[in-house]
Backbone of each chain as ProteinMPNN parsed JSONL, in Angstrom:
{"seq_chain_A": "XXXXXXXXXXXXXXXXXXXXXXXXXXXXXXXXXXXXXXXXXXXXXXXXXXXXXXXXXXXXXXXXXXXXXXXXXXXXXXXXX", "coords_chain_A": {"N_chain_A": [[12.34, -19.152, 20.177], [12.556, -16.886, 17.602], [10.028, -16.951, 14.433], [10.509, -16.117, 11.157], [7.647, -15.301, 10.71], [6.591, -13.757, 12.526], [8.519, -11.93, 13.886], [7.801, -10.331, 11.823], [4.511, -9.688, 11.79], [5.143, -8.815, 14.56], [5.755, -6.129, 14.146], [4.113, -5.438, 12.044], [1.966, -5.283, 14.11], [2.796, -3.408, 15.741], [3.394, -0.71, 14.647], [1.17, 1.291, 12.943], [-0.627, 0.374, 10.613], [1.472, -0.429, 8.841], [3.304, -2.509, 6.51], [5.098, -5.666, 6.145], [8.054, -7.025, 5.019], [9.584, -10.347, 6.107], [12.725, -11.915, 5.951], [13.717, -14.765, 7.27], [17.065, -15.336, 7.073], [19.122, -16.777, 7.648], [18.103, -18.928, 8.489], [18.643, -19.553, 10.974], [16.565, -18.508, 12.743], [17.509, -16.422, 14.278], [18.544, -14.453, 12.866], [17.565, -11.929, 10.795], [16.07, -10.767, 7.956], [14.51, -7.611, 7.167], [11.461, -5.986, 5.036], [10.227, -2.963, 5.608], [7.37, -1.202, 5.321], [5.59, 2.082, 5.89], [2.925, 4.831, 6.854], [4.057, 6.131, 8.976], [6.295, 6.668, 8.534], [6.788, 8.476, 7.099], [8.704, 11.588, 6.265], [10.444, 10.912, 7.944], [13.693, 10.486, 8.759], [16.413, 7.896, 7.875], [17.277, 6.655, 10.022], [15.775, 7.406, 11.872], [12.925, 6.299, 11.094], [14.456, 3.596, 10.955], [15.173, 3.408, 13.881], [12.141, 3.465, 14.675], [11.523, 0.743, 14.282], [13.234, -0.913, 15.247], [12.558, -0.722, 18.101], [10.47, -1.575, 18.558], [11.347, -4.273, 19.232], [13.039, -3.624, 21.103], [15.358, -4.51, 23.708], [15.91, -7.001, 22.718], [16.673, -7.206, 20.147], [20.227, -7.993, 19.423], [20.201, -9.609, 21.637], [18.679, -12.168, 21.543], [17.419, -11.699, 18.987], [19.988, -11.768, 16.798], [20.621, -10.132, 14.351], [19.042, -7.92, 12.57], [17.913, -6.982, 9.962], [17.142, -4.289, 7.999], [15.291, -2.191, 5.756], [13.706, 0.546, 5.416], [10.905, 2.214, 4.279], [8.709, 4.936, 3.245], [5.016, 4.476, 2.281], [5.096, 6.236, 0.155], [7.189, 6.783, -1.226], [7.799, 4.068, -2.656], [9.317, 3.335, -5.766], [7.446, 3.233, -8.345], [7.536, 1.977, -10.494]], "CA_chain_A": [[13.044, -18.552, 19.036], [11.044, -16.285, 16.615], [9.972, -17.091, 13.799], [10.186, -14.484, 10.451], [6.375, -14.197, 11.089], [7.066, -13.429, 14.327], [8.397, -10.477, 13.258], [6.793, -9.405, 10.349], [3.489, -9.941, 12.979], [5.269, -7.677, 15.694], [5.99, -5.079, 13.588], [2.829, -4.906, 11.769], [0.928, -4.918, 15.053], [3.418, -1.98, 16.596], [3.456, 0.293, 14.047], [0.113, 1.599, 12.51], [-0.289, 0.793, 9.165], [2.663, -1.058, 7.988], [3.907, -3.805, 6.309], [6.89, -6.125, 6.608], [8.374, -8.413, 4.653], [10.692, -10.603, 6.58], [12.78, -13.123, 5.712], [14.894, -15.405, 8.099], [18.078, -15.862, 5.845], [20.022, -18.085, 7.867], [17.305, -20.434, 8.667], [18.228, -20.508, 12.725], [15.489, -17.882, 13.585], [18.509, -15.149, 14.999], [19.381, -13.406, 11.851], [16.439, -11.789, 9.702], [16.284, -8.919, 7.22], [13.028, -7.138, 6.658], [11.601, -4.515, 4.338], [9.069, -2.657, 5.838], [6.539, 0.264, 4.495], [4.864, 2.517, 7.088], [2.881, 5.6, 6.351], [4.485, 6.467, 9.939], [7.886, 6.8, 8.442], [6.96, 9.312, 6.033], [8.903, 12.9, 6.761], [11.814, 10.965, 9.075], [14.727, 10.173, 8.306], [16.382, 6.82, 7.885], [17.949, 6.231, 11.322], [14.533, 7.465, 12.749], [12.885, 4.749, 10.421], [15.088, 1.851, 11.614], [14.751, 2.985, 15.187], [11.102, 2.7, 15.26], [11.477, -0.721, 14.197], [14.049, -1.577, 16.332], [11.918, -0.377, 19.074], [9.644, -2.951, 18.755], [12.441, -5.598, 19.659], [14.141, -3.981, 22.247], [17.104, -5.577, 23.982], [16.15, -8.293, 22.03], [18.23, -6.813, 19.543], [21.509, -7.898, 19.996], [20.113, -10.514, 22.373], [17.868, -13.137, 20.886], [17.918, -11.867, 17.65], [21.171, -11.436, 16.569], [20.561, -9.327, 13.212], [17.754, -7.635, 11.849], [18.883, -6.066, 8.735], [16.298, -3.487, 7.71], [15.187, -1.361, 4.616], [12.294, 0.949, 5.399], [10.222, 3.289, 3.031], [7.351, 5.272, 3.424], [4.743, 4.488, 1.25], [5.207, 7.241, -1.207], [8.636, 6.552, -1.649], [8.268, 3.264, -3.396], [9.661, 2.907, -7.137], [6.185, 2.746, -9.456], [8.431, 1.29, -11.95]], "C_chain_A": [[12.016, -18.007, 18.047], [11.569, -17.067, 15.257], [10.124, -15.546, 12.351], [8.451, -14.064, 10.611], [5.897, -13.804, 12.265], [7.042, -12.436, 14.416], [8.053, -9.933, 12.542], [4.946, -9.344, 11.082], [3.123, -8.624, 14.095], [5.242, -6.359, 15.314], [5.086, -4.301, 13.417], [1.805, -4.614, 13.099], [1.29, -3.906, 15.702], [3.417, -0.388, 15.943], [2.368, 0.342, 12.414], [0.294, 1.425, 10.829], [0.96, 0.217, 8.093], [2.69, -2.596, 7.424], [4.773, -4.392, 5.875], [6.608, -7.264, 5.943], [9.681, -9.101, 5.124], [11.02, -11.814, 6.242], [13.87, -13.605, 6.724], [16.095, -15.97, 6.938], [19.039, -16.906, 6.052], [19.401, -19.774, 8.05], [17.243, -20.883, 10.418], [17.635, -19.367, 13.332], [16.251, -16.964, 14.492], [18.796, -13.705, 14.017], [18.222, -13.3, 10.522], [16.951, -10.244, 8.724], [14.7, -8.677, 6.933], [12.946, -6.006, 5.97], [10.319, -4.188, 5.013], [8.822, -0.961, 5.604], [5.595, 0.749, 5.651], [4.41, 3.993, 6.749], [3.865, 6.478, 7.545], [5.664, 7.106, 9.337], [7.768, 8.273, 7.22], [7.649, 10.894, 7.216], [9.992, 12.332, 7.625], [12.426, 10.294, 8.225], [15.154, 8.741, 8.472], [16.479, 6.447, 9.27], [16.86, 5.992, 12.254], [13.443, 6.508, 12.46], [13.114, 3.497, 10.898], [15.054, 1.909, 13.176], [13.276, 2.771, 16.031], [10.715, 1.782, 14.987], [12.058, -1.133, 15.308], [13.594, -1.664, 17.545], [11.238, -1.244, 19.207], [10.288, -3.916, 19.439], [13.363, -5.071, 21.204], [15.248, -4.355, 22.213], [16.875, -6.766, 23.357], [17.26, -8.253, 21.079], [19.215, -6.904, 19.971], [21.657, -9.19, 21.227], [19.404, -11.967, 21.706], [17.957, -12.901, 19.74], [19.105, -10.866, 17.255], [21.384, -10.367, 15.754], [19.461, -9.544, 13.098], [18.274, -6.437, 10.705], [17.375, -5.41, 8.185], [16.517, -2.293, 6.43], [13.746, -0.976, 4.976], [11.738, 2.08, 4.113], [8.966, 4.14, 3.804], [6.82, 5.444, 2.024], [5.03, 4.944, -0.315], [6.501, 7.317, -2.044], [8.955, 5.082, -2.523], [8.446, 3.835, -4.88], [8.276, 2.525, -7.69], [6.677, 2.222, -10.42], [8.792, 0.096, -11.926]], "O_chain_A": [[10.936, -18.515, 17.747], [12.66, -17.55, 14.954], [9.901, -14.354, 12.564], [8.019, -12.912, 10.633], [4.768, -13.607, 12.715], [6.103, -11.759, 14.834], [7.987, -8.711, 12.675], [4.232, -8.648, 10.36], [2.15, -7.943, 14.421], [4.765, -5.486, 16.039], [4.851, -3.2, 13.915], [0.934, -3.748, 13.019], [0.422, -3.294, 16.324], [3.432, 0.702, 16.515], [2.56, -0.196, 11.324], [1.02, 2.042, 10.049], [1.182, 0.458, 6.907], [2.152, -3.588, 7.916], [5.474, -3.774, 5.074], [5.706, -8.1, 5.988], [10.765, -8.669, 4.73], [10.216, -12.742, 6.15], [14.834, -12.882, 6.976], [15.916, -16.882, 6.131], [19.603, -17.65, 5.249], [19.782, -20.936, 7.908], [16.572, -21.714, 11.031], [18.062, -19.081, 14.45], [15.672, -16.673, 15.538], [19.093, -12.537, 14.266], [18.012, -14.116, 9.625], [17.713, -9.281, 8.803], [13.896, -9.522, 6.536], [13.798, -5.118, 5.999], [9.396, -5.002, 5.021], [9.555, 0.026, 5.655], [4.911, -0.053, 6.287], [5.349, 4.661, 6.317], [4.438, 7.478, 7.113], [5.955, 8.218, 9.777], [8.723, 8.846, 6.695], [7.305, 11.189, 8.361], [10.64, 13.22, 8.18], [12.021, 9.673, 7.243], [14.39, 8.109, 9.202], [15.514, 5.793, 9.665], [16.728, 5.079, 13.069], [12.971, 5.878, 13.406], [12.334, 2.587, 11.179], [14.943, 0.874, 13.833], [13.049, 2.314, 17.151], [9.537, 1.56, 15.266], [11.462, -1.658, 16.249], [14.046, -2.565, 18.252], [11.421, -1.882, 20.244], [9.656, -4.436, 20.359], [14.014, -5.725, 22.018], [16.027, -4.546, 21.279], [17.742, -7.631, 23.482], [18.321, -8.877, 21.059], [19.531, -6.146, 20.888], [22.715, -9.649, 21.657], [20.254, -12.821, 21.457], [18.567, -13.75, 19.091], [19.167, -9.64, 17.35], [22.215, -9.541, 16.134], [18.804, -10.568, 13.283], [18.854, -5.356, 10.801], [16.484, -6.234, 7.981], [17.557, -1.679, 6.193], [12.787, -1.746, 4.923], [12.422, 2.548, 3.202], [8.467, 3.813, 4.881], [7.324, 5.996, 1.045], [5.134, 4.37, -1.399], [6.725, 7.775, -3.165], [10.068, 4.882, -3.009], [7.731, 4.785, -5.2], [7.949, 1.362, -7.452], [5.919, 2.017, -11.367], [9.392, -0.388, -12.886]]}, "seq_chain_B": "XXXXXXXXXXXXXXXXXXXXXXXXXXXXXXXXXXXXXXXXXXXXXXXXXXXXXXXXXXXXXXXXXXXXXXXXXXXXXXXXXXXXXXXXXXXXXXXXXXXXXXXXXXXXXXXXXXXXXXXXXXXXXX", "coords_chain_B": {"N_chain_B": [[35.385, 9.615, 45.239], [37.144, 7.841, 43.402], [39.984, 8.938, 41.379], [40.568, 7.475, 38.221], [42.813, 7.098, 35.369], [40.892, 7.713, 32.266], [40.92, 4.567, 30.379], [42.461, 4.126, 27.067], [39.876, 4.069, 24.359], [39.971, 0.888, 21.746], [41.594, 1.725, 19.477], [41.984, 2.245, 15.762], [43.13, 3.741, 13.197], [42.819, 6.027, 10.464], [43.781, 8.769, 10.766], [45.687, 11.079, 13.003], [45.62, 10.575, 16.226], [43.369, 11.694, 18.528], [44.051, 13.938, 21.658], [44.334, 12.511, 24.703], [41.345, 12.102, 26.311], [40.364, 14.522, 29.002], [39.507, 13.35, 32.227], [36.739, 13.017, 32.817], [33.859, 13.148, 35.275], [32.258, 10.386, 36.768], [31.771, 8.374, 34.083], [33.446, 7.042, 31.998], [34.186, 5.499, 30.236], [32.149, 5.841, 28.125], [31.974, 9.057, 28.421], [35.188, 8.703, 27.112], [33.912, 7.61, 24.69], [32.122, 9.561, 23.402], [34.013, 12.035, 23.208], [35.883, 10.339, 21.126], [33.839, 10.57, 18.772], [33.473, 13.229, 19.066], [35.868, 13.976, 18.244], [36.719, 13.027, 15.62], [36.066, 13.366, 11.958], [34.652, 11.348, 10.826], [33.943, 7.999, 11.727], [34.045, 4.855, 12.693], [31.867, 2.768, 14.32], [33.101, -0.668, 15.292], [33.274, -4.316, 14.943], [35.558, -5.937, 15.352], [38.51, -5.087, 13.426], [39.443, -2.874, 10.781], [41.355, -3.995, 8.882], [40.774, -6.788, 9.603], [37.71, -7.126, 9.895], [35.025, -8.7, 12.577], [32.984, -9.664, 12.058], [30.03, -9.546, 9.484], [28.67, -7.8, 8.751], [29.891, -5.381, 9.6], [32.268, -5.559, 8.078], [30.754, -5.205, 5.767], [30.369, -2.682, 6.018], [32.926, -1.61, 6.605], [33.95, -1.884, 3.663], [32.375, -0.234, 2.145], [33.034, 2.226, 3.064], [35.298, 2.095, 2.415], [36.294, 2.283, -0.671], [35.71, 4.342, -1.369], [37.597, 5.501, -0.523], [37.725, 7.012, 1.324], [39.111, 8.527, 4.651], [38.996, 6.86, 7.538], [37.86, 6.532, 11.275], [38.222, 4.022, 13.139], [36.812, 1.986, 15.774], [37.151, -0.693, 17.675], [34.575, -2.415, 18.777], [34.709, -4.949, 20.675], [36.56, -5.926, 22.16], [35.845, -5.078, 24.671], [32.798, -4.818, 26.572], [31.015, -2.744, 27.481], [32.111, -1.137, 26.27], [30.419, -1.148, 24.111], [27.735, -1.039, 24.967], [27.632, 1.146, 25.992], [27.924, 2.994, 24.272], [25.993, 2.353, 22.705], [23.58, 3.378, 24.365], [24.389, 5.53, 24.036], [24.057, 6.623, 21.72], [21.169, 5.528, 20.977], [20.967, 3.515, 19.421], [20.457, -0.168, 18.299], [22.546, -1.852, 17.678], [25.563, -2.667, 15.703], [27.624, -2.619, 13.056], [28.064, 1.266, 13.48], [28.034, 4.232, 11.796], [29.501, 7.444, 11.939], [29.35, 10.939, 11.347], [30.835, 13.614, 10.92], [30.08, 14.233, 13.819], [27.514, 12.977, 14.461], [25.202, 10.581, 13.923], [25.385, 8.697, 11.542], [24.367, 5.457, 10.495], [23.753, 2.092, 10.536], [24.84, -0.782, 8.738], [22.997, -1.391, 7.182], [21.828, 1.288, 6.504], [23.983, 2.539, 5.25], [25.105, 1.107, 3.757], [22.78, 1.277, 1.615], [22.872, 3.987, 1.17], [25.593, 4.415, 0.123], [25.0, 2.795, -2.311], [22.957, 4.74, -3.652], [25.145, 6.606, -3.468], [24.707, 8.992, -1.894], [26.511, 8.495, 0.239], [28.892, 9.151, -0.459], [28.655, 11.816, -0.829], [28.029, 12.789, 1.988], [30.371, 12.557, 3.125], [32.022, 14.083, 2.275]], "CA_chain_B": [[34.953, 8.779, 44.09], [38.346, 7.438, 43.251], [39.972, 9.157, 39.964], [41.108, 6.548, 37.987], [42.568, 7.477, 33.998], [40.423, 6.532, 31.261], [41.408, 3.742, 29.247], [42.356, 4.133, 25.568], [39.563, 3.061, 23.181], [40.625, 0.102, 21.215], [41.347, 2.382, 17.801], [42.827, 2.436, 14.918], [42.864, 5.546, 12.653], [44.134, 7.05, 9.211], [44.158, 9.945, 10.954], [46.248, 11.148, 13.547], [44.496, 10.499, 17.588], [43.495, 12.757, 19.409], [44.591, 14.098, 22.701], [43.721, 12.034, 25.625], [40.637, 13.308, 27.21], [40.148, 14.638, 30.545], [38.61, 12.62, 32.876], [35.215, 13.799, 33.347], [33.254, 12.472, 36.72], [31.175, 9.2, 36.615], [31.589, 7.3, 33.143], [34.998, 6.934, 31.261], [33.642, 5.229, 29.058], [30.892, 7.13, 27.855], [33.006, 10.089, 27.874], [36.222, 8.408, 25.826], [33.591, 7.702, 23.644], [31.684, 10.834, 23.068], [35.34, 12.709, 22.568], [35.853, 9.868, 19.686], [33.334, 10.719, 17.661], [33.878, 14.777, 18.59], [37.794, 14.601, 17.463], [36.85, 12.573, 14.217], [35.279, 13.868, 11.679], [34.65, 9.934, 10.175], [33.973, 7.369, 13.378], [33.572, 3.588, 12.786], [32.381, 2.057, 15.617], [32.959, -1.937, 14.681], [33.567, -5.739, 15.227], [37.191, -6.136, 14.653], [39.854, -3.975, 13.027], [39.157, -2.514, 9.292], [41.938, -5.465, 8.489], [40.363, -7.907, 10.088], [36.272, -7.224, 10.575], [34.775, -9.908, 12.477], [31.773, -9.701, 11.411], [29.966, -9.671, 8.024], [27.744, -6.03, 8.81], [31.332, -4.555, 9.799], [33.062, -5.814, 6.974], [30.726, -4.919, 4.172], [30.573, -1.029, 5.597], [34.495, -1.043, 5.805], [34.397, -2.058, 2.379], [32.046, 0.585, 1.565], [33.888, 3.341, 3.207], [37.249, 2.169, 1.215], [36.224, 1.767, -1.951], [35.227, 5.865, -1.352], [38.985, 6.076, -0.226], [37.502, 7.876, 2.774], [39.71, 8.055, 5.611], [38.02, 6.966, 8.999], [39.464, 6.12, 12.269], [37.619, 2.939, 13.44], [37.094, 1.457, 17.072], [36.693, -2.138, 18.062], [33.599, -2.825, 20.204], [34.832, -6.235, 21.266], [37.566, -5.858, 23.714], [35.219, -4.897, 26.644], [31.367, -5.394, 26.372], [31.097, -2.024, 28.088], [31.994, -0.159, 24.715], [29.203, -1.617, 23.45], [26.5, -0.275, 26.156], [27.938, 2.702, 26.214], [27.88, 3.637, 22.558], [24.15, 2.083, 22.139], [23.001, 4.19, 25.582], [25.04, 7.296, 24.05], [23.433, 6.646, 19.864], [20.062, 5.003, 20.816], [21.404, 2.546, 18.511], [21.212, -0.918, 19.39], [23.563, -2.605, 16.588], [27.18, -2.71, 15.594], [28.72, -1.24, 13.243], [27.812, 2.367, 13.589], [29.315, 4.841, 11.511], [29.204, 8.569, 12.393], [30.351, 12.088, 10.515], [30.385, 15.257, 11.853], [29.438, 13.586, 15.262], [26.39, 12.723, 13.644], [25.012, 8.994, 13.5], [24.231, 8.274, 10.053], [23.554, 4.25, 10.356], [24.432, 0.935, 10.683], [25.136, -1.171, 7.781], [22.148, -1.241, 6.385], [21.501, 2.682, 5.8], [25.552, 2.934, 4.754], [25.244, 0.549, 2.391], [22.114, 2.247, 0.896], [23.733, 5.436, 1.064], [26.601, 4.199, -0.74], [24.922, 2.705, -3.635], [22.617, 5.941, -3.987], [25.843, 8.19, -4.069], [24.235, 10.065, -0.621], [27.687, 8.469, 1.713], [29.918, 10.016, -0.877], [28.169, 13.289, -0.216], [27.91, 12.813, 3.025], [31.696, 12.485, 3.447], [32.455, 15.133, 1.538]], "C_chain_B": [[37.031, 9.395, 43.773], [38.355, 7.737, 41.607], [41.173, 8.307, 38.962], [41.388, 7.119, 36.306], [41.585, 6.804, 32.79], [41.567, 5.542, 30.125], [41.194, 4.322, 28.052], [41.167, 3.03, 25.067], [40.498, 2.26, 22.349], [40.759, 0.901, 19.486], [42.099, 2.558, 17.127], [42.42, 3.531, 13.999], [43.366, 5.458, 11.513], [44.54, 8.357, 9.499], [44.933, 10.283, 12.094], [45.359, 11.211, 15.576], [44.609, 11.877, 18.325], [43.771, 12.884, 20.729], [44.241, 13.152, 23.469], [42.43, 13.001, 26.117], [40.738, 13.783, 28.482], [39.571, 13.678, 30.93], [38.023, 13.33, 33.632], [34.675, 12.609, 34.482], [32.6, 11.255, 35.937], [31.525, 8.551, 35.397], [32.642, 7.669, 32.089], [34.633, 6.743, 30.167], [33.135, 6.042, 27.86], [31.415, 8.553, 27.133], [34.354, 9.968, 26.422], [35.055, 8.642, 24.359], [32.887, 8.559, 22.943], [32.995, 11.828, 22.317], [35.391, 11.989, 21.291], [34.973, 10.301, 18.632], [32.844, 12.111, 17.67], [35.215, 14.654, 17.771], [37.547, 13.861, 15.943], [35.742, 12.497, 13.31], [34.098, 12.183, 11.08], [34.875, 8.849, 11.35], [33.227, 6.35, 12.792], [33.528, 2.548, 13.847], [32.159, 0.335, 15.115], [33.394, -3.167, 15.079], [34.876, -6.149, 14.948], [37.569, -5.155, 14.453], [38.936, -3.807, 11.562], [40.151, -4.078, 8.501], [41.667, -6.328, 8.652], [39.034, -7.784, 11.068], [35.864, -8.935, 11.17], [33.073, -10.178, 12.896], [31.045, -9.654, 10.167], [29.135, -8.037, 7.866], [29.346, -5.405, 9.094], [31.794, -4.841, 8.592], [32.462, -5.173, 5.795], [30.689, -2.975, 4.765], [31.838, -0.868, 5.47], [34.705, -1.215, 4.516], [33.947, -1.274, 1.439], [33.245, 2.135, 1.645], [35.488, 3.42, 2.265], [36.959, 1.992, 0.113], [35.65, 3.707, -2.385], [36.783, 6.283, -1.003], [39.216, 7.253, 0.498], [38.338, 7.574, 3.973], [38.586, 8.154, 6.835], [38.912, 6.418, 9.749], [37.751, 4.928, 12.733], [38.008, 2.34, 14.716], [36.214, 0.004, 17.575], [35.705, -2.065, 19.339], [34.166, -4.023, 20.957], [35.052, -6.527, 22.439], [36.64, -5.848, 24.88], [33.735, -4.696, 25.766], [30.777, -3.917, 26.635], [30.721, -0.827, 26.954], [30.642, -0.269, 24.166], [27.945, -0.867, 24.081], [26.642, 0.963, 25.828], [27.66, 3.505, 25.53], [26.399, 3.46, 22.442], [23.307, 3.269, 23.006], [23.452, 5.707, 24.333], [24.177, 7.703, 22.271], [21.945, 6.488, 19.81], [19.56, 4.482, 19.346], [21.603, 1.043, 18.641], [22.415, -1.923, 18.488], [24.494, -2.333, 16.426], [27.298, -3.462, 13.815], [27.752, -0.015, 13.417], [28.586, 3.529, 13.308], [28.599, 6.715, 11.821], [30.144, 9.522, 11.864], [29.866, 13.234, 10.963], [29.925, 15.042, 13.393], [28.112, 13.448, 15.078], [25.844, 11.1, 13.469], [24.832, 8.9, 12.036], [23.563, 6.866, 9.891], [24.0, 3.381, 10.037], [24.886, 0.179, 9.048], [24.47, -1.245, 6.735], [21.79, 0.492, 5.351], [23.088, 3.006, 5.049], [25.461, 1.964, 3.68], [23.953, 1.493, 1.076], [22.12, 3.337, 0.661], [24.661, 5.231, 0.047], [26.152, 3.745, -2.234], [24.204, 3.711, -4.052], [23.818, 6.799, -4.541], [25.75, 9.018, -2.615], [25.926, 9.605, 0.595], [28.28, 9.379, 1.129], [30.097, 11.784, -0.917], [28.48, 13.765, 0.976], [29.34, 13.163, 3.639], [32.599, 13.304, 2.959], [33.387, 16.967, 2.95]], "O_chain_B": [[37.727, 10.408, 43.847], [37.563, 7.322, 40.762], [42.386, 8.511, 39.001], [40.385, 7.593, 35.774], [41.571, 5.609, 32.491], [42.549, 5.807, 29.432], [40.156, 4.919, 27.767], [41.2, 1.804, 25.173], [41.642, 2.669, 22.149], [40.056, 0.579, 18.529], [43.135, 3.066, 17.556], [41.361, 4.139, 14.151], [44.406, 4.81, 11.396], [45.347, 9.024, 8.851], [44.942, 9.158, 12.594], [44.528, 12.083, 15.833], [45.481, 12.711, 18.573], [43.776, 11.77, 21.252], [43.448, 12.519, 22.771], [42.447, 14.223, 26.269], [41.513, 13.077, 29.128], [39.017, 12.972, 30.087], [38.321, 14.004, 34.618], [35.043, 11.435, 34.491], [32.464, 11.199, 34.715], [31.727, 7.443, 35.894], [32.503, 8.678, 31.398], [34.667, 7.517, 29.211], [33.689, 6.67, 26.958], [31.352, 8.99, 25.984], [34.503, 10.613, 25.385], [35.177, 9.408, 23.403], [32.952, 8.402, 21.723], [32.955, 12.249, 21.161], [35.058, 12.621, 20.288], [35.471, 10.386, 17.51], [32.065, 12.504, 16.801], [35.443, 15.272, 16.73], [38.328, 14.241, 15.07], [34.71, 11.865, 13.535], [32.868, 12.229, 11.05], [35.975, 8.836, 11.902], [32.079, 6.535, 12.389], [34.404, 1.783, 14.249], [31.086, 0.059, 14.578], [34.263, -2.939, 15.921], [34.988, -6.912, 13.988], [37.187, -4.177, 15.096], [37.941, -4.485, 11.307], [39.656, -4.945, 7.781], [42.183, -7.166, 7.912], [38.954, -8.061, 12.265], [36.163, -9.996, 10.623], [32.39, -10.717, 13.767], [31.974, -9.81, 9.375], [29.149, -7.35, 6.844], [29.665, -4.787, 8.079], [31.542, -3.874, 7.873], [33.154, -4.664, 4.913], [30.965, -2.095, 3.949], [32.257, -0.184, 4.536], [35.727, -0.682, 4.083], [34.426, -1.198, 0.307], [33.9, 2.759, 0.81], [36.271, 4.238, 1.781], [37.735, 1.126, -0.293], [35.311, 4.113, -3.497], [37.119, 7.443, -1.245], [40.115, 8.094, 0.518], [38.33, 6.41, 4.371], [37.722, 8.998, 7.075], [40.041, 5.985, 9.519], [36.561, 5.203, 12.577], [39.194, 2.12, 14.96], [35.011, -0.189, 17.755], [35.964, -1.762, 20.503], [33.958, -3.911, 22.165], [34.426, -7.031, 23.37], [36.745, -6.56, 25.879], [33.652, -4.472, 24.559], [29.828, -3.747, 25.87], [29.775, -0.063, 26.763], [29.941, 0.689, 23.839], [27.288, -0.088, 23.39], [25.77, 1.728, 25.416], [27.214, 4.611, 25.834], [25.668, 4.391, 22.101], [22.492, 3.993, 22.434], [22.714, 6.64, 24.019], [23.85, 8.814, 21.853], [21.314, 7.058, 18.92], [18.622, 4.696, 18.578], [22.715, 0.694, 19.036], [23.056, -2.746, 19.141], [24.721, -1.358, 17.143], [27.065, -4.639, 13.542], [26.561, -0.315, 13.502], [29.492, 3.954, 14.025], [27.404, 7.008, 11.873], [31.356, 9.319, 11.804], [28.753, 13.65, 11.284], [29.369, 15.973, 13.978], [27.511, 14.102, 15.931], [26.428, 10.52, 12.554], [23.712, 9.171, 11.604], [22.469, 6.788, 9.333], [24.824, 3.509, 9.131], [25.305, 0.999, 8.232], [24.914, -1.207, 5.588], [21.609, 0.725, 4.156], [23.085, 3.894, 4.197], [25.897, 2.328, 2.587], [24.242, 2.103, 0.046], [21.305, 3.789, -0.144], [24.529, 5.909, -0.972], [26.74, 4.172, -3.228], [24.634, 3.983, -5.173], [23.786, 7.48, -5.566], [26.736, 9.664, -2.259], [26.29, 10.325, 1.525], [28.423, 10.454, 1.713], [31.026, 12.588, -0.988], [29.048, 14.838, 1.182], [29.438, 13.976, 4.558], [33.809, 13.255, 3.184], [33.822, 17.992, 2.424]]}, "name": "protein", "num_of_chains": 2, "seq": "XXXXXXXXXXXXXXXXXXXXXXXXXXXXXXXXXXXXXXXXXXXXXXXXXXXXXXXXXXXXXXXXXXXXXXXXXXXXXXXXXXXXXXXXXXXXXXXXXXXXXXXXXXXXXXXXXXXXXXXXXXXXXXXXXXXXXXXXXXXXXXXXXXXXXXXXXXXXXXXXXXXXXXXXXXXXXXXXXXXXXXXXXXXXXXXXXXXXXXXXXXXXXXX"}
C-alpha cells in the first residue's frame, strides 16, 4: 500500500522538475490528494496537467489507489500573494 | 459476427434522449457511448444517479453543475464495469466522474470544481 511519499516520490521522480505535495486524507493509503508544480505543465491545459500525473500511476488508478485528487500549476501560475 | 442491439446506457437526462444509435461493428459499448456525449451538449459520466450519487467526487460535481442550474443528462458507470473501460479507453481518463461539453472532456471533479469556483464552468456551459 503506498504511502503519501510514495507518491509525492513517484511523481517527483517522473516528471522533470516538479514538486508534489501529497497528503493521504483518509489515512488507509487508497485515497490521496496532491498539489503538484511542474515547469512541464506550463502552456497545457488542465486535463493535460492531470493526465501527466495520472500517467505515472497507471491502472493503479482506480485500482490500488482509489482517489488521487489533484491540483496542478505551472510554476508561473502560482498566486505571489 | 452476430448483430446483437446495443443496450441502453444507464441515463438519466433533463433533456430529451436521443435516438437509439445504429449498431456500428465491433464495440456497442464504445459506440453507445461516443453517440452520448455527441447528442448532449452537457454529459455526466458518474457513480449513481444525480439523486442519488454514490460517491463523494460524483456528488460534489452534481452539486456544482446544479447550483449553475445547468441542465445535463448524466450516465451511471456502475451497472456494468464495461462502461467504465470503455469511457476511460475512449477519454484517456482514468477516473469517474467525467463531465464533458460540446463532446469535449473538460475534467473530473477536481478541474470542475476549480472551474466552478473561478467562474470558467459557467462559461464553459454557456
Amino acid at each position: 500500500m503506498p504511502s503519501a511519499q510514495d507518491i509525492k516520490q513517484r511523481i517527483e521522480a517522473a516528471i522533470e522538475g516538479a514538486h508534489a505535495d501529497v497528503e493521504d486524507y483518509t489515512g488507509g493509503g487508497d485515497h490521496f490528494r496532491a498539489s503538484v508544480t511542474a515547469p512541464a505543465f506550463a502552456g497545457l491545459t488542465r486535463i493535460q496537467q492531470h493526465r501527466l500525473v495520472y500517467a505515472v500511476f497507471g491502472t493503479e488508478i482506480g485500482g490500488a489507489i482509489h482517489a488521487l485528487a489533484l491540483k496542478t500549476d505551472a510554476p508561473s501560475q502560482i498566486p505571489t500573494n | 459476427m452476430p448483430s446483437s442491439p446495443s443496450e441502453p446506457l444507464p441515463m438519466s437526462s433533463t433533456q430529451p434522449a436521443p435516438a437509439p444509435a445504429p449498431n456500428a461493428d465491433g464495440n456497442p459499448i464504445r459506440d453507445a457511448i461516443a453517440e452520448a456525449i455527441k447528442e448532449h451538449k452537457v454529459i455526466l459520466f458518474m457513480k449513481g444517479t444525480p439523486d442519488a450519487p454514490a460517491c463523494g467526487f460524483s456528488a460534489r460535481t452534481v452539486a456544482a453543475l446544479q447550483s449553475l442550474d445547468a441542465p445535463f443528462a448524466a450516465v451511471d458507470v456502475l451497472p456494468d464495469p464495461r462502461i467504465r473501460q470503455e469511457l476511460s479507453a475512449l477519454s484517456d481518463w482514468p477516473t469517474i466522474p467525467q463531465l464533458f461539453v460540446d463532446g469535449e472532456l473538460i475534467g473530473g471533479c477536481d478541474i470542475v470544481i476549480e472551474m466552478f469556483e473561478s467562474g470558467e464552468l459557467a462559461q464553459a456551459l454557456l
